[in-house]
C-alpha positions in Angstrom: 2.0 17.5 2.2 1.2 20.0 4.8 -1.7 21.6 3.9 -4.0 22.1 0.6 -5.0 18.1 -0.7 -7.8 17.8 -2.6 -8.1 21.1 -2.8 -5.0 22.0 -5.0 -6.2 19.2 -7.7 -8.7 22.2 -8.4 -6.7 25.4 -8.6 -6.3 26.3 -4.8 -3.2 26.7 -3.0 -0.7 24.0 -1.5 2.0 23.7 1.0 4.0 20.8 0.8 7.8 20.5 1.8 10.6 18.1 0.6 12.5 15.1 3.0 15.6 14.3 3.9 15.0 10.7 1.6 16.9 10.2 -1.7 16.4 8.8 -4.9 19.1 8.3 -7.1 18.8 7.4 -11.1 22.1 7.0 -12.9 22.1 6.5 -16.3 25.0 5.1 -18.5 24.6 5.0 -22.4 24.7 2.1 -24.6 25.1 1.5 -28.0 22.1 -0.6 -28.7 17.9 0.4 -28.1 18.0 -1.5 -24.9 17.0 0.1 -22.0 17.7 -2.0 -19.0 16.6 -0.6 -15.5 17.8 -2.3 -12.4 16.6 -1.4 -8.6 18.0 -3.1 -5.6 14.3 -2.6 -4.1 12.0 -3.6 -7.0 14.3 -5.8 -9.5 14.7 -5.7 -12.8 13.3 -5.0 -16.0 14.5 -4.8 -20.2 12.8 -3.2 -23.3 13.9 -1.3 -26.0 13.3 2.4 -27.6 11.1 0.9 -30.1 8.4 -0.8 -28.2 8.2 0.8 -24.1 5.3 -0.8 -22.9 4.3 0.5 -19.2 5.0 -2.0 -16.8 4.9 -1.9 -12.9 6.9 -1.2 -11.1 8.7 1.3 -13.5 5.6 2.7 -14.8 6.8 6.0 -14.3 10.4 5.7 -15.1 9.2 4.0 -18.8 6.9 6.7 -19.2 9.6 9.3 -19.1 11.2 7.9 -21.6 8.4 7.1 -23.8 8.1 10.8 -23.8 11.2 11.4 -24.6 11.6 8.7 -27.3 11.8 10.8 -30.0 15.0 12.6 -29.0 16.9 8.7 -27.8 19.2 7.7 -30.6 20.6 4.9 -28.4 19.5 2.6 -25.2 20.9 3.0 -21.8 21.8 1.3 -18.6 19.2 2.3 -15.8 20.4 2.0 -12.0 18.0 3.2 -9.0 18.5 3.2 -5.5 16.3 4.9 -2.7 16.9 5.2 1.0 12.9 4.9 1.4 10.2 2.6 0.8 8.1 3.4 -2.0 5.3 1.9 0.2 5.5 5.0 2.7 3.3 8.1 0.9 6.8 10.2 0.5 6.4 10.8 -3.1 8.7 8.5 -4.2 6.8 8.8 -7.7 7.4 12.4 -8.2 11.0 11.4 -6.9 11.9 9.3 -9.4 10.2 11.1 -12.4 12.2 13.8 -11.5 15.4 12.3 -11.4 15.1 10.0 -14.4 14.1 13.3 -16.6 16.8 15.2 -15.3 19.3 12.0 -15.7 18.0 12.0 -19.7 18.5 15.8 -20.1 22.0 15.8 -18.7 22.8 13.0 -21.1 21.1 14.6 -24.1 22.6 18.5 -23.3 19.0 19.7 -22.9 18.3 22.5 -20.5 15.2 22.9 -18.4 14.7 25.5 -16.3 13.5 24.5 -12.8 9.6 25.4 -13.8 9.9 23.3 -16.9 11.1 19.9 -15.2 8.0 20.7 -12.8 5.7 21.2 -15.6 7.7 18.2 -18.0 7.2 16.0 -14.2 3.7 17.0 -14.0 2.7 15.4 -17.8 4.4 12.2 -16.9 2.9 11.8 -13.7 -0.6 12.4 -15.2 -0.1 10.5 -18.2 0.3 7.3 -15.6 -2.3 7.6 -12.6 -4.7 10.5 -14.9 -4.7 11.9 -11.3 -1.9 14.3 -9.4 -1.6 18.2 -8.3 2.0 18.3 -9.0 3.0 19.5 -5.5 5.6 16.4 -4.4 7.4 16.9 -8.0 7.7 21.1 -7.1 9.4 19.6 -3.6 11.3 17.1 -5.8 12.7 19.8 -8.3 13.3 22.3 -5.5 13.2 21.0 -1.6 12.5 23.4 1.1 8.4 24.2 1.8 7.0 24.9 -1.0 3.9 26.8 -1.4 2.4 25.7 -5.0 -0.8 26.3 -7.0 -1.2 24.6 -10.5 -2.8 27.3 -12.6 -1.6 29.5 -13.0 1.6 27.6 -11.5 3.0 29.4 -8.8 6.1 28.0 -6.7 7.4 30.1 -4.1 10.5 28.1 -2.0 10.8 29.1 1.7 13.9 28.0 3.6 12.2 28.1 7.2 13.8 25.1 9.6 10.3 23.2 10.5 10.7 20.3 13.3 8.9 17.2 12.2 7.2 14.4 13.9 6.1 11.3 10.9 4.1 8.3 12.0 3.3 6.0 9.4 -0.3 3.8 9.9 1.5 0.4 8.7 -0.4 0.4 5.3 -1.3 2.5 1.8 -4.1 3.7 0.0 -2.8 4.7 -4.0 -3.5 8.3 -3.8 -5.8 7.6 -7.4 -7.8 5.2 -5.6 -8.5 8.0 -2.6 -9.5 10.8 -4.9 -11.7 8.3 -7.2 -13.1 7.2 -3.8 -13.5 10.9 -2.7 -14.9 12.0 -6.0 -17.7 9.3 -5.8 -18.7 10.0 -2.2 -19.9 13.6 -3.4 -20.6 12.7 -6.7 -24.1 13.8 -5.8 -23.3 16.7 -3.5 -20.9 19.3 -5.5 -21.9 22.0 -3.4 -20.4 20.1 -0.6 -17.4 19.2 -2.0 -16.6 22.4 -3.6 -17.0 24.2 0.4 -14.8 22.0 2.0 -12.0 22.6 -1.0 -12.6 26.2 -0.3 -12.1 25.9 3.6 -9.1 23.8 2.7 -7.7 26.2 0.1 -8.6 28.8 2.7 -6.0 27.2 5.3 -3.0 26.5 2.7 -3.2 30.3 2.0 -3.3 31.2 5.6 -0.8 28.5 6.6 1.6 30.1 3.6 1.7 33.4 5.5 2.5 31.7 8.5 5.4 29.9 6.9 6.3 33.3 5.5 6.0 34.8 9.4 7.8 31.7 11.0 4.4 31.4 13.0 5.2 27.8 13.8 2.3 28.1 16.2 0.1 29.5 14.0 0.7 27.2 11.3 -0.1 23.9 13.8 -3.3 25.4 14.3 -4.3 26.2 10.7 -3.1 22.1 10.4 -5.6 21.2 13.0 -7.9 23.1 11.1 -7.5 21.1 8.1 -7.5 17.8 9.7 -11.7 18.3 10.8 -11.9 18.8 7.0 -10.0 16.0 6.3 -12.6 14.2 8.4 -15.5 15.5 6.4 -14.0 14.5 3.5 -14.1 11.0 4.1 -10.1 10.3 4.3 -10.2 9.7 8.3 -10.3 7.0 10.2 -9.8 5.9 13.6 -6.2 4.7 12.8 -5.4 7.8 11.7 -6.8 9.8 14.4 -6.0 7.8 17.2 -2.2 9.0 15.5 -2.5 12.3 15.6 -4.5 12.2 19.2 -1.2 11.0 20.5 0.6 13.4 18.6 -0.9 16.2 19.9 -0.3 14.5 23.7 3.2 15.9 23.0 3.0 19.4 24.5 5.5 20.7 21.8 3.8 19.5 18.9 1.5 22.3 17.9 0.0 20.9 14.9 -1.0 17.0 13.4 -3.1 16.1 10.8 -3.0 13.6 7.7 -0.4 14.3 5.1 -1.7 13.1 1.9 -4.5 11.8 0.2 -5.0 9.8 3.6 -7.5 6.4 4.0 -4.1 5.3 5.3 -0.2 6.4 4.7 1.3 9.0 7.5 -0.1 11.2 9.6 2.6 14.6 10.5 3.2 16.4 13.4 4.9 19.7 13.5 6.8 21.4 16.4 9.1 18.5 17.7 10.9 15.5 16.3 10.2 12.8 18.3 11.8 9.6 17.9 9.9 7.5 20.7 6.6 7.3 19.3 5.8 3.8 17.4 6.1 3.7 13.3 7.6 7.0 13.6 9.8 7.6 10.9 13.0 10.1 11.2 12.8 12.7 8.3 13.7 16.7 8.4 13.0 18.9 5.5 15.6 18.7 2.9 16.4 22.4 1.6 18.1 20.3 -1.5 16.1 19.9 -4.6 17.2 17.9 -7.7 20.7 17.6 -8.5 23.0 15.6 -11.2 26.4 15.0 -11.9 28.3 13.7 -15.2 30.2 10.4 -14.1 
């Protein structure tokens, strides 16, 4: 995420871009109602089409299919391999949802067009964590920077090359645990809450048109911007801070803030990658949405 969190969960704009990290979800028929799914970073797991019961870690690859029950006749081989950890807040959720449901509609001849397997994403993603704008599953279905708003859902790909800088803080808050958090430190100030989503929806939109201009300048400043309201919504902490203070030591990056539902996760920098700075991970902006091929 580069701009708009919290803020797009309630109709605001977003602008969030897609990594160079992969996920990969092949799926090879069988002819029983066993499913069996098989990751060389999370193990193993069996069921069948006749009783999916949600089970972590594959919460959301079970959910897709429990969606898509109805149209199974027969049980499949499921293999998964990412190049990233799915403890590093790089929307290896939306990832995977994505990739599973476009494995399933490949198999099944079912066409979706790109809007669709956001929207079909979206449900799934929902249905698990009841939380989630939808934003990483656009970046999943399309890559690039993405500027995205849920409803009405608008998704507008820009393929503008954006240097980035990622530093992860060495630990994870579950994004629904941040917004519950969020949600119950101004349960009894709305008014609050609902200005500093406006001042954040107020950024994306700007930060869009910057995007649009190829301001890279101007967008790091509309990110420093957000990141004070970031701080007054409670998802800063020193960690996190003291992060993006060194970013912004960096003469050529112009712009840091948290990326995410923050308490934790990575903190971005934009303007330079730099390689030298501890827990930095290497990642560019993939222009490369979903893809599948029949093997």
């Amino acid at each position: 995420m580069l701009l708009g969190e919290y803020a797009v969960l309630y109709g605001k704009p977003a602008l969030v871009c897609a990594l160079n990290k992969t996920i990969s979800v092949t799926v090879n028929p069988r002819q029983d109602n066993k499913i069996y799914i098989h990751s060389e970073q999370l193990g193993a797991h069996v069921t069948d089409l006749t009783s999916i019961q949600l089970v972590k870690p594959f919460e959301f690859i079970l959910t897709v299919f429990k969606h898509m029950q109805a149209k199974l006749r027969h049980g499949c081989d499921v293999h998964i391999n990412a190049n990233f950890s799915h403890q590093i807040g790089f929307g290896s959720s939306a990832a995977v949802t994505v990739a599973t449901i476009t494995a399933l509609n490949t198999w099944l001849h079912i066409h979706l067009s790109p809007n669709e397997l956001v929207q079909q994403a979206h449900r799934v993603i929902k249905d698990v964590q009841t939380a989630g704008s939808g934003a990483d599953v656009a970046a999943s279905v399309y890559g690039g920077i993405i500027a995205y708003q849920i409803n009405p859902l608008v998704i507008e790909k820009f393929m503008v090359e954006l240097p980035l800088t990622i530093v992860y803080s060495g630990y994870k808050t579950p994004t629904p645990i941040a917004i519950k958090t969020v949600e119950n430190n101004f349960a009894d100030h709305p008014e609050t809450f609902e200005k500093i989503c406006a001042g954040i929806g107020k950024l994306a939109k700007e930060g869009i048109e910057a995007v649009r201009a190829k301001d890279i300048n101007e967008l790091g400043r509309i990110m420093n911007a957000q990141q004070q309201l970031m701080g007054e919504l409670g998802v800063n902490n020193l960690k996190l801070q003291s992060l993006i203070d060194e970013l912004l030591t960096h003469k050529r990056i112009v712009g840091a803030k948290i990326s995410g539902a923050g308490m934790g996760d990575c903190v971005i920098g934009i303007g330079a990658e730099l390689s030298s700075i501890n827990n930095s991970i290497p990642a560019a902006i993939s222009f490369n949405g979903v893809t599948c091929e029949e093997i």
